[in-house]
PDB file as gemmi writes it, atoms N, CA and C in Angstrom:
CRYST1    1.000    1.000    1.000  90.00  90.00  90.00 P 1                      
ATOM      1  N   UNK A   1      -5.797  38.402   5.666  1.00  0.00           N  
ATOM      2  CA  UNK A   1      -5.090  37.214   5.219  1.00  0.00           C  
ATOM      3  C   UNK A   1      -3.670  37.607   4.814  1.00  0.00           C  
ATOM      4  N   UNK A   2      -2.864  37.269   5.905  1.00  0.00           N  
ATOM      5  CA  UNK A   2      -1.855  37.376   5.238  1.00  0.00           C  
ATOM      6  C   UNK A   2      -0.932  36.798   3.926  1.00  0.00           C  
ATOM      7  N   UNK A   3       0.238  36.446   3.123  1.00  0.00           N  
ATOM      8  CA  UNK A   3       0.594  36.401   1.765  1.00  0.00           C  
ATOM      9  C   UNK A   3       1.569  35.190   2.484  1.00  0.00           C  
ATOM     10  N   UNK A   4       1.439  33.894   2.311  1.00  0.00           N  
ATOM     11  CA  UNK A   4       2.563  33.035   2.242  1.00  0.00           C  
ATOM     12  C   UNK A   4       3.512  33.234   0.885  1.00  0.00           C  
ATOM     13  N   UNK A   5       5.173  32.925   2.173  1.00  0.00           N  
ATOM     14  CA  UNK A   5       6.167  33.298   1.227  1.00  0.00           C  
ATOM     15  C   UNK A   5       6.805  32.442   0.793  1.00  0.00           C  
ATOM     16  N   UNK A   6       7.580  32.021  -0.168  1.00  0.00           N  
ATOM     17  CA  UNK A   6       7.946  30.977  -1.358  1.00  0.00           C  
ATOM     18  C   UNK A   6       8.513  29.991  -0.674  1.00  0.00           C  
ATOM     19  N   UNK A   7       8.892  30.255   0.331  1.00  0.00           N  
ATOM     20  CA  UNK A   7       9.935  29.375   1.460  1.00  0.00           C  
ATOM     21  C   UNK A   7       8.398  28.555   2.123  1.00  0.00           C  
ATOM     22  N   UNK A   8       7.078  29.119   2.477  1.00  0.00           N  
ATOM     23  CA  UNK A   8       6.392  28.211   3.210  1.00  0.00           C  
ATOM     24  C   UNK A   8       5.368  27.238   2.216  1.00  0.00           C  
ATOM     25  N   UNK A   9       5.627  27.937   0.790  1.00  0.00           N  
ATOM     26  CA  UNK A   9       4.760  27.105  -0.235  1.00  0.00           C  
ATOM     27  C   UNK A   9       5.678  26.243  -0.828  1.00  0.00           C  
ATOM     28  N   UNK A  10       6.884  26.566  -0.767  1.00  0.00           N  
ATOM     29  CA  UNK A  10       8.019  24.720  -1.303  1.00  0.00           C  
ATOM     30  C   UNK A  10       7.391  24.288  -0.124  1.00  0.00           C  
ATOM     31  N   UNK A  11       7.539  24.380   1.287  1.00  0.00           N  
ATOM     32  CA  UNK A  11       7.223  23.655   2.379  1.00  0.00           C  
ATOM     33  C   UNK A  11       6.326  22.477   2.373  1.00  0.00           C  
ATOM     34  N   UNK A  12       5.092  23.617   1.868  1.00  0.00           N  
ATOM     35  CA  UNK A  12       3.803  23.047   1.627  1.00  0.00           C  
ATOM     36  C   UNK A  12       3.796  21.666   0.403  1.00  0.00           C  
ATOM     37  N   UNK A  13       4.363  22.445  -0.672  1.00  0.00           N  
ATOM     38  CA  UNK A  13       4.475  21.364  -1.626  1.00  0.00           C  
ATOM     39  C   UNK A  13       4.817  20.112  -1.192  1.00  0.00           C  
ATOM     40  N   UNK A  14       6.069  19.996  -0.638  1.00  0.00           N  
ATOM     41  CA  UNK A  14       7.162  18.942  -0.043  1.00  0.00           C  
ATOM     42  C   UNK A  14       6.264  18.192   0.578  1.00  0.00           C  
ATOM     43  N   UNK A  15       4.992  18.746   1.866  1.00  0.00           N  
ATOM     44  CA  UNK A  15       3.956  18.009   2.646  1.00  0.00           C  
ATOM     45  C   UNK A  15       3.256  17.358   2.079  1.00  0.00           C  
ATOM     46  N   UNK A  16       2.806  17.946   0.679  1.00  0.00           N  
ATOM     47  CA  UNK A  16       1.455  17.114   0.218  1.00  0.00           C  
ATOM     48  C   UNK A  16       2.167  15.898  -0.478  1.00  0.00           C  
ATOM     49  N   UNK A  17       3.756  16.257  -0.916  1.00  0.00           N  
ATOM     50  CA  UNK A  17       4.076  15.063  -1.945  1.00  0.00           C  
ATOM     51  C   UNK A  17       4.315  13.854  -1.185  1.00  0.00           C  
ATOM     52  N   UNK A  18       5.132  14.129   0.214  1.00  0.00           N  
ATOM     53  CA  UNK A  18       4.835  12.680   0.876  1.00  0.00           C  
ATOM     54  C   UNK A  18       4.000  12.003   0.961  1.00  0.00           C  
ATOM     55  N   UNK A  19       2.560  12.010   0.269  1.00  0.00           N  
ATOM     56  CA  UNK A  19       1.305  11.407   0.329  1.00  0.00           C  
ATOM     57  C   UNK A  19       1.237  11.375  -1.006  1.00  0.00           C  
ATOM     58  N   UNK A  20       2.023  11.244  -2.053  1.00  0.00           N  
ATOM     59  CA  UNK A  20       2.312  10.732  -2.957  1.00  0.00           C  
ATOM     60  C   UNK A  20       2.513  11.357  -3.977  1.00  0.00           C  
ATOM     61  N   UNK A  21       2.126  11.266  -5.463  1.00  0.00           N  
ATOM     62  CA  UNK A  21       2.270  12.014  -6.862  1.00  0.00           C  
ATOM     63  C   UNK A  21       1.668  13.020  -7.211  1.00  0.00           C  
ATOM     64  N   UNK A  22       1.635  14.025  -7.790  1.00  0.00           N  
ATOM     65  CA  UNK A  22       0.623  14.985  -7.927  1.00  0.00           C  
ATOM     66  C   UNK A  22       0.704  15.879  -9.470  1.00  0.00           C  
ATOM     67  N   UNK A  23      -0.206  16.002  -9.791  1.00  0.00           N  
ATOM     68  CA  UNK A  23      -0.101  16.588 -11.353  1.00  0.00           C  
ATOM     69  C   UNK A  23      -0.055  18.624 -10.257  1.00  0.00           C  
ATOM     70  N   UNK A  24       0.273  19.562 -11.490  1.00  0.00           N  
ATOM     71  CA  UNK A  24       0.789  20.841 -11.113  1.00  0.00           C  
ATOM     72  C   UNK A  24      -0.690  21.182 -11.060  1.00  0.00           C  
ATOM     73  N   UNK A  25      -1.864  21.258 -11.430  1.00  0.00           N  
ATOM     74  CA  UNK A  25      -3.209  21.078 -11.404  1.00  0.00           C  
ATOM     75  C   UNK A  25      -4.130  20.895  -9.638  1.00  0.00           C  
ATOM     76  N   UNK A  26      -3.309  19.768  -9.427  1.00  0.00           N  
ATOM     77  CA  UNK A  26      -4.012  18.751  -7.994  1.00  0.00           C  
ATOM     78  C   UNK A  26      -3.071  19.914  -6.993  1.00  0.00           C  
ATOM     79  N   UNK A  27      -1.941  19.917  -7.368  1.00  0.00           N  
ATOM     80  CA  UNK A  27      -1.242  20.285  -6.066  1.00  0.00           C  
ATOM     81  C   UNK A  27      -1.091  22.364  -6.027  1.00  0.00           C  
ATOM     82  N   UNK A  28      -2.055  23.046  -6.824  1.00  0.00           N  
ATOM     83  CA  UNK A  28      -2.514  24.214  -6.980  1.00  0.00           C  
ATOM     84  C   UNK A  28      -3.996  23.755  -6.270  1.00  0.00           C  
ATOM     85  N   UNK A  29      -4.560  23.208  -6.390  1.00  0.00           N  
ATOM     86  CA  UNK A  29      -5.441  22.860  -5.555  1.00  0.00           C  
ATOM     87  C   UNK A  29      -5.401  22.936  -4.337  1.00  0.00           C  
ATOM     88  N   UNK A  30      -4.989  21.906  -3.700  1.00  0.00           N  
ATOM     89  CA  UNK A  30      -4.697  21.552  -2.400  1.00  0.00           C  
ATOM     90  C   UNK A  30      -3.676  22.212  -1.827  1.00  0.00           C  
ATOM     91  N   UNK A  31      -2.744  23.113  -2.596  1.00  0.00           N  
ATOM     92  CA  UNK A  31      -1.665  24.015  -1.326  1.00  0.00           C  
ATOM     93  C   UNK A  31      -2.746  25.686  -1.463  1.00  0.00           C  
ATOM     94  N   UNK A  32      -3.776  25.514  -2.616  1.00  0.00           N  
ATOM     95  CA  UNK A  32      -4.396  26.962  -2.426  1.00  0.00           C  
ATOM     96  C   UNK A  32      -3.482  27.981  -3.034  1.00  0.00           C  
ATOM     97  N   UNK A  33      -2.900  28.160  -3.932  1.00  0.00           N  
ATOM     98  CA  UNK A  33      -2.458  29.082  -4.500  1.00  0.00           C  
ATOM     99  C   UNK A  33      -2.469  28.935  -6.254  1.00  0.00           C  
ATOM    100  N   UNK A  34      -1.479  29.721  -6.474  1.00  0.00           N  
ATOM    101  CA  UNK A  34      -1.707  29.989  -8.283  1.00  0.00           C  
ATOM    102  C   UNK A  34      -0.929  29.023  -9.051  1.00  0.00           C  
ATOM    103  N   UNK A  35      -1.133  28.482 -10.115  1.00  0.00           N  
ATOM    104  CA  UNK A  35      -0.854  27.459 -10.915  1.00  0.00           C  
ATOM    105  C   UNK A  35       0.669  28.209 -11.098  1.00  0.00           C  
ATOM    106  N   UNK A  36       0.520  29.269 -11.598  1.00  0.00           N  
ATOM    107  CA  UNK A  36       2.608  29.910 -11.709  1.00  0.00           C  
ATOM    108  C   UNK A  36       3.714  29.755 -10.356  1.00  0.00           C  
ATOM    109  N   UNK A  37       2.844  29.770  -9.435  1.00  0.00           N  
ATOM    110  CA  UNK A  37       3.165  29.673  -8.497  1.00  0.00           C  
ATOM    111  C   UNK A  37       3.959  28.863  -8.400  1.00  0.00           C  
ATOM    112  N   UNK A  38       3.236  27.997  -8.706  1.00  0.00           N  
ATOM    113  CA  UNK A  38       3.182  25.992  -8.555  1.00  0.00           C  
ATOM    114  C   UNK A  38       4.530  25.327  -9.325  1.00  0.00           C  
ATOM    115  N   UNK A  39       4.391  25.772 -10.441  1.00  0.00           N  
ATOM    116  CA  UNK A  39       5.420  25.590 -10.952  1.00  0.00           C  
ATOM    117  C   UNK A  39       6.518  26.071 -10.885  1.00  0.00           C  
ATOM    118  N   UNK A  40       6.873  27.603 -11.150  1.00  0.00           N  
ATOM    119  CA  UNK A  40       8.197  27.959 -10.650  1.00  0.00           C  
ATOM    120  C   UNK A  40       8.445  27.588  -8.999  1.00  0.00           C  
ATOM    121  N   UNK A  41       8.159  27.131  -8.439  1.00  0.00           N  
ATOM    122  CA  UNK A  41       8.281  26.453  -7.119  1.00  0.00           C  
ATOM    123  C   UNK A  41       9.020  24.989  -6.777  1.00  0.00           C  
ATOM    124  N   UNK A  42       7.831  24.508  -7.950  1.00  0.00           N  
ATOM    125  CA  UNK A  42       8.682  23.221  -7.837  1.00  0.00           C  
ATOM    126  C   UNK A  42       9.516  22.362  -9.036  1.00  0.00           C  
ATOM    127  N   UNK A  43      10.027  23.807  -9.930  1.00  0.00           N  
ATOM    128  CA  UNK A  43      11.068  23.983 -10.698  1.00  0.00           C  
ATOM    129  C   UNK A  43      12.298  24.078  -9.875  1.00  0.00           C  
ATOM    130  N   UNK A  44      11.826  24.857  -8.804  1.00  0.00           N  
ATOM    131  CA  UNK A  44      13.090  25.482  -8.031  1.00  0.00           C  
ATOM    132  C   UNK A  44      13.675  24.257  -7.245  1.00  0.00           C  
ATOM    133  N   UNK A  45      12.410  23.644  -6.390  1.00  0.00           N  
ATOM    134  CA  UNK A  45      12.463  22.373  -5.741  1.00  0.00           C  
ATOM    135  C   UNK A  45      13.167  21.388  -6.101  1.00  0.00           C  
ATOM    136  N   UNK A  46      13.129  21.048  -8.004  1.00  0.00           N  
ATOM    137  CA  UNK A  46      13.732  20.383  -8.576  1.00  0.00           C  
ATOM    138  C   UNK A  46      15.610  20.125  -9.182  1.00  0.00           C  
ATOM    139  N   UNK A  47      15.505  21.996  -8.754  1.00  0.00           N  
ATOM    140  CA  UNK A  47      16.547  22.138  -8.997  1.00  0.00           C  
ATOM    141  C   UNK A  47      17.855  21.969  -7.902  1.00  0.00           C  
ATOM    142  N   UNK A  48      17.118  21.502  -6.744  1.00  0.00           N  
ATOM    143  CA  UNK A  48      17.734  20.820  -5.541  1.00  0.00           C  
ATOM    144  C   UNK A  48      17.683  19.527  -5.272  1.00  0.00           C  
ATOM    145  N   UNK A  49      16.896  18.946  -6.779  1.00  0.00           N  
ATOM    146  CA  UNK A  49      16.668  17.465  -6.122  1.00  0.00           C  
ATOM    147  C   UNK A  49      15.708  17.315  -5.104  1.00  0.00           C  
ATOM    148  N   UNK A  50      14.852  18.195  -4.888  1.00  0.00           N  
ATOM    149  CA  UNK A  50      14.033  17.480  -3.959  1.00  0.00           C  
ATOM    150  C   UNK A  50      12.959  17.255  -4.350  1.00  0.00           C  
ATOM    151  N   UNK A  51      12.250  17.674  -5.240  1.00  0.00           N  
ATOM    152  CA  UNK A  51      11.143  16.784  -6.180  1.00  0.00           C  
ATOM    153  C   UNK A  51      11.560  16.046  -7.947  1.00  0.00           C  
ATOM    154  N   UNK A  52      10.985  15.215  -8.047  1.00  0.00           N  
ATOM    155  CA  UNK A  52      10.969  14.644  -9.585  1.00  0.00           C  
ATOM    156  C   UNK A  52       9.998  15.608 -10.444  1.00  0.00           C  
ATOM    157  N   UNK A  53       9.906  15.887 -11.575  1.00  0.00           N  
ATOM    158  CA  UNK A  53       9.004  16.557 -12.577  1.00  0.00           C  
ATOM    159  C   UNK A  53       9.023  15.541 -13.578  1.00  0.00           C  
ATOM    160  N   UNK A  54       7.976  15.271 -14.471  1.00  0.00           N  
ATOM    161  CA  UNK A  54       8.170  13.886 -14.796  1.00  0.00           C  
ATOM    162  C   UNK A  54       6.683  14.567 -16.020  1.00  0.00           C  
ATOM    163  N   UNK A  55       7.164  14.481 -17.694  1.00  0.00           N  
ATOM    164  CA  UNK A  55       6.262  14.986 -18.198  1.00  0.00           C  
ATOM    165  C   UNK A  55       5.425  13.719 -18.827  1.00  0.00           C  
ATOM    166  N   UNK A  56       3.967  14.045 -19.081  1.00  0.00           N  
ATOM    167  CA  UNK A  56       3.893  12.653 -19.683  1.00  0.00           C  
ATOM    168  C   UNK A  56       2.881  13.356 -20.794  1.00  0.00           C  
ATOM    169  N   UNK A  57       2.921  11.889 -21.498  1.00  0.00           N  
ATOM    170  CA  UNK A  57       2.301  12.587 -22.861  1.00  0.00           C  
ATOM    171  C   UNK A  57       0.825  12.799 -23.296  1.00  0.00           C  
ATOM    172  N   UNK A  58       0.201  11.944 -22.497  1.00  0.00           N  
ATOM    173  CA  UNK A  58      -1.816  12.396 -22.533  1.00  0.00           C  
ATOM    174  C   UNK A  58      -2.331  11.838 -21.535  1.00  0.00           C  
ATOM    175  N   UNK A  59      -2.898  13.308 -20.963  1.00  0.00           N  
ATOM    176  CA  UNK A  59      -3.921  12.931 -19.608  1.00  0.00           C  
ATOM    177  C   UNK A  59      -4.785  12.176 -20.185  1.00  0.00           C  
ATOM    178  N   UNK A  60      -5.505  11.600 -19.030  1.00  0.00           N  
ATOM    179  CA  UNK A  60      -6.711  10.156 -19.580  1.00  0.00           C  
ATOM    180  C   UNK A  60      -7.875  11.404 -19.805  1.00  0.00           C  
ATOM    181  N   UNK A  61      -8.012  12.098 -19.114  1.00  0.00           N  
ATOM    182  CA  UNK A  61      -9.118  13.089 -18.975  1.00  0.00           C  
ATOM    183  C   UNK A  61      -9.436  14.096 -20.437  1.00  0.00           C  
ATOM    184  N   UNK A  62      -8.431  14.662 -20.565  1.00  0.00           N  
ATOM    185  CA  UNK A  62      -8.389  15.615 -21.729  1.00  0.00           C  
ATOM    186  C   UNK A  62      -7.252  15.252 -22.949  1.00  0.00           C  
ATOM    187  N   UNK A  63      -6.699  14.491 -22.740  1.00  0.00           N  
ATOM    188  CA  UNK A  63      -6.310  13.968 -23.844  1.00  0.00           C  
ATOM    189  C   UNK A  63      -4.066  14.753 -24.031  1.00  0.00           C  
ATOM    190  N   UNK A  64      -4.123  15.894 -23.114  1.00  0.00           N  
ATOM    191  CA  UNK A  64      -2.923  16.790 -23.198  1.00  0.00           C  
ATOM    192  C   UNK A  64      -1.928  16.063 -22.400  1.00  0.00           C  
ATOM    193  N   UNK A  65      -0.546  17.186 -22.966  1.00  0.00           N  
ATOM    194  CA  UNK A  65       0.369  16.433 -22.263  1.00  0.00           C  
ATOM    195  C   UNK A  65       0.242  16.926 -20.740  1.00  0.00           C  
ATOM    196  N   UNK A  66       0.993  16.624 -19.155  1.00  0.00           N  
ATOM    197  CA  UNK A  66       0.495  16.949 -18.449  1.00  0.00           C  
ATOM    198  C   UNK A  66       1.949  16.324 -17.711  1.00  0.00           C  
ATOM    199  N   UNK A  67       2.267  17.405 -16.262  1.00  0.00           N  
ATOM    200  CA  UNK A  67       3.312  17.118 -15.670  1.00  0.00           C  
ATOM    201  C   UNK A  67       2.694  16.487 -14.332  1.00  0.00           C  
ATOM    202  N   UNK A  68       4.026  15.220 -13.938  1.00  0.00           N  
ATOM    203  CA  UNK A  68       3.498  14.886 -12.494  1.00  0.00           C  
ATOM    204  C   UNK A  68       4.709  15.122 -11.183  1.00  0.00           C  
ATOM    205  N   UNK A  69       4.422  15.393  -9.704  1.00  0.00           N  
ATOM    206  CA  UNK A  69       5.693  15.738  -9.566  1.00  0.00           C  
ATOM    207  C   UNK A  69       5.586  14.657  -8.421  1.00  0.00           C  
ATOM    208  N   UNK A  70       7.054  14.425  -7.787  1.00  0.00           N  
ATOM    209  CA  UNK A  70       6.599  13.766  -6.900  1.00  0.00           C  
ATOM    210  C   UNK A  70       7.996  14.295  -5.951  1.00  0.00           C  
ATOM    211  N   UNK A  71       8.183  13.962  -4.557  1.00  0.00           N  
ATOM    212  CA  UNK A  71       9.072  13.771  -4.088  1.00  0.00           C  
ATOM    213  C   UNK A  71       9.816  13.089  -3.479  1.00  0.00           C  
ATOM    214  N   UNK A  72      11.371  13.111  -3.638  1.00  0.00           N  
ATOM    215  CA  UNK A  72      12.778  12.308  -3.888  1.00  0.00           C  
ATOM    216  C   UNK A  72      12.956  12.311  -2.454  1.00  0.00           C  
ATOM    217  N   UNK A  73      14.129  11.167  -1.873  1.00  0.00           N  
ATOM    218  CA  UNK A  73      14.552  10.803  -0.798  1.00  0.00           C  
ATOM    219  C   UNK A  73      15.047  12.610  -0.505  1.00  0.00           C  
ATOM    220  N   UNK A  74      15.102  13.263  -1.074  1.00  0.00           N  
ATOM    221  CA  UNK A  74      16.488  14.717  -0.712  1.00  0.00           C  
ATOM    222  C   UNK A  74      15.602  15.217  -0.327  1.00  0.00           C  
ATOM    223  N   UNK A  75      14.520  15.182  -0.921  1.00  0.00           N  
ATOM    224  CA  UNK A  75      13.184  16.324  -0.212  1.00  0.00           C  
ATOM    225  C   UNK A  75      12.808  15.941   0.945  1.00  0.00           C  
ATOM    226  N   UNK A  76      12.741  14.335   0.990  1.00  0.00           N  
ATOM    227  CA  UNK A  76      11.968  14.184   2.512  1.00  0.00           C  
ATOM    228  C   UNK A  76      12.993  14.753   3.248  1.00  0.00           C  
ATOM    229  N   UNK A  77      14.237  14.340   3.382  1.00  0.00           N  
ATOM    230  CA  UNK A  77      15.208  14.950   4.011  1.00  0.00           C  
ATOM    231  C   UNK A  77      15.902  16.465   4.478  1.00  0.00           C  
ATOM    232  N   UNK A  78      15.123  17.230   3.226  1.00  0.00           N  
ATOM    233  CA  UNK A  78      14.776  18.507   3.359  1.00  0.00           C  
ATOM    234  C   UNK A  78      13.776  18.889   4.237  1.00  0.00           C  
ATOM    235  N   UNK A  79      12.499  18.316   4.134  1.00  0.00           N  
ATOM    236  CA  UNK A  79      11.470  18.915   4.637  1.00  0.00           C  
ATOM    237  C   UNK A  79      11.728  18.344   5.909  1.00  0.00           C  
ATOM    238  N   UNK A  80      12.007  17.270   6.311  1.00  0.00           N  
ATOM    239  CA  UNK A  80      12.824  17.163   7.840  1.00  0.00           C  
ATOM    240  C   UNK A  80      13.478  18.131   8.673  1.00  0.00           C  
ATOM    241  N   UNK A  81      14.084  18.488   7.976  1.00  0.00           N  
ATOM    242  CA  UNK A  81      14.641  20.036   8.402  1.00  0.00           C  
ATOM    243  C   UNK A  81      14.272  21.455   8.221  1.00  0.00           C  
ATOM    244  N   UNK A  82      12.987  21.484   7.652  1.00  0.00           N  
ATOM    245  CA  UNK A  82      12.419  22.356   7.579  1.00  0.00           C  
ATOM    246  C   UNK A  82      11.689  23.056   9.168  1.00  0.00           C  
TER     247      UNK A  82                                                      
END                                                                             
């Protein structure tokens, strides 16, 4: 197995968000990698404008605060050109 590199997991991120919102939780899930990952990723992402980070103050589930991310017109436009 080879090691995806940070360039194909923003990628990834960018894919799943066009199908809508995602807590840092769901979308460590579904791209298959590590929750640190996840975040400094789409910290970085954010820092291009191409995703929103959006904190909110209590999951329905556990009661914590909990981030959701989603992505911005710049990302689709990014990942277009990806």
């Amino acid at each position: 197995m080879t090691k995806r590199g940070s360039q194909q997991i923003k990628k990834d991120i960018l894919k799943v968000l066009t199908s809508g919102t995602y807590t840092y939780a769901e979308l460590e899930r579904k791209i298959n990698t590590g929750y640190r990952s996840i975040v400094s990723n789409c910290k970085e992402l954010e820092s291009f404008q191409a995703v929103k980070i959006e904190k909110l103050d209590k999951h329905e589930a556990n009661g914590k605060p909990y981030f959701q991310v989603s992505i911005t017109n710049n990302g689709r436009d990014i990942l277009k050109r990806l």
